[in-house]
N, C-alpha and C positions, 0 to 999 in steps of 0.2 A: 227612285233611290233603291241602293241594294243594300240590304244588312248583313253585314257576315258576324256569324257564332265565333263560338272560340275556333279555332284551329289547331287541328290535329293531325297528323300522318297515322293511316294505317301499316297495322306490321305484314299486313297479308291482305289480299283482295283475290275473292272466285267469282264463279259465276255458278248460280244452282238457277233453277225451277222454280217462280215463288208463284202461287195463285198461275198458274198454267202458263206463266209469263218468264223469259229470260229475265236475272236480275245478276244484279253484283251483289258480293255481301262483302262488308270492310271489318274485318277483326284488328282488335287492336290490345295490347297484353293477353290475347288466350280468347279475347269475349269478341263475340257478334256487335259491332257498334252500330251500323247501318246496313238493311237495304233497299237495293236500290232498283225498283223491279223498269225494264224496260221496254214500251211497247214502241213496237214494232210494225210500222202499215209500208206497205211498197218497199221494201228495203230500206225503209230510212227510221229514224229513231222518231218518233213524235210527240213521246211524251215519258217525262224522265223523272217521277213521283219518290220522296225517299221517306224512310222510316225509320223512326229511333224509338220509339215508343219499347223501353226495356218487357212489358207485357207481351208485347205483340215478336217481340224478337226471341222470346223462350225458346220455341219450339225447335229455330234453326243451328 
């Protein structure tokens, strides 16, 4: 079974460096809402972890 959160559209989505790792980051009115850091083995995406923790998103 899959649970979905609220939904939301972000206003802007990038891509930075997070922990030495390509991520996305989803802002939404102004603020950092997720991200979304993505590893990467062989060319392919393998594991795709995300973050909302407002503590852990200060810094970005």
């Amino acid at each position: 079974m899959v649970r979905v959160g609220r939904q939301w559209r972000p206003d802007r989505i990038g891509l930075v460096e997070a922990g030495g790792e390509p991520a996305l980051v989803f802002h939404r009115e102004g603020r950092v809402c997720s991200v979304d850091p993505l590893r990467i083995t062989d060319g392919l995406i393998t594991a795709h972890p995300r973050v909302i923790n407002p503590d852990k998103l200060s810094h970005v």
